[in-house]
N, C-alpha and C positions, 0 to 999 in steps of 0.2 A: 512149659512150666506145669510142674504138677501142685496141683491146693494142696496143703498139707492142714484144713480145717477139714474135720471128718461133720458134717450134720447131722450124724446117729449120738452125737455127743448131747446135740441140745432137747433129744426127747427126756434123760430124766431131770434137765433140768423145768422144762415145759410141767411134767410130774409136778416136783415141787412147789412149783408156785402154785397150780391147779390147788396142789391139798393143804395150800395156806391160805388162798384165797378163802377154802372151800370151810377151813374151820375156823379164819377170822368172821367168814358169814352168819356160821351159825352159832359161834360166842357172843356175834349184837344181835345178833336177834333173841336170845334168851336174857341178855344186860336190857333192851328193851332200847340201843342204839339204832342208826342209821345202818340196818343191815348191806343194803344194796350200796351204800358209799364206804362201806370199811372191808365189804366183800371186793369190791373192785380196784382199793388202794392195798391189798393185798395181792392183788395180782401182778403189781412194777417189779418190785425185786425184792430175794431172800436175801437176810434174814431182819434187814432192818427196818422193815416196814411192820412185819410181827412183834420188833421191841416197843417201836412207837405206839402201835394198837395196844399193848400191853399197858406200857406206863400210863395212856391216857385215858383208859377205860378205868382204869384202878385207883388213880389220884381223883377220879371225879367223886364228889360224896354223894352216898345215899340218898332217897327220895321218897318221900311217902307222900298219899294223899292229904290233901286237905281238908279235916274235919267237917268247913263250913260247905265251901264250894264244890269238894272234890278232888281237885287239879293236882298235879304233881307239884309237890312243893319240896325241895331238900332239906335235909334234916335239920342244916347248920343255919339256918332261916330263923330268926324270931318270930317275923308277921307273914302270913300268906300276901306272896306281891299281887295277888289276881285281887280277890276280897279285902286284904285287909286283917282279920282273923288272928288272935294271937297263936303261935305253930305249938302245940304241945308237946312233940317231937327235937326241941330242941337241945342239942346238946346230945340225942342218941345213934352214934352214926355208929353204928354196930352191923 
């Protein structure tokens, strides 16, 4: 019996996942996500792991610091959860 799966097949697809992984890595890490856990959940399979990273980086809202304390506080927040602090940022998810 001769294989009729050739494994010179699955070098580009090894390729493609490498350079999704490799740009879902360095999309969190500039969004300021879990780099090394969205780099790695980019590595299972094209192309629906790229959608999910997509929709769920982008539905998240904005975040700025917190006047009082510092801390990251999202936009759509009234009061800083850490302090307390009324969020001045409210309502500008731009």
């Amino acid at each position: 019996m001769k294989e009729s799966f050739s494994y010179w097949m699955l070098i580009p697809l090894f390729i493609l996942l490498f350079t999704q992984g490799a740009w879902i890595f360095n999309d969190a890490s500039k969004r300021g996500h879990n780099k090394w856990l969205w780099g790695l959940f980019g590595l299972l399979n094209v192309p629906s792991n790229l959608i999910v990273y997509l929709i769920v980086t982008r539905a998240v809202p904005k975040s700025g610091p917190c006047q009082d304390c510092g801390k990251k506080v999202r936009n759509d927040y009234r009061y800083c959860p850490h302090c307390g602090v009324s969020n001045s940022n409210f309502g500008k998810n731009k």
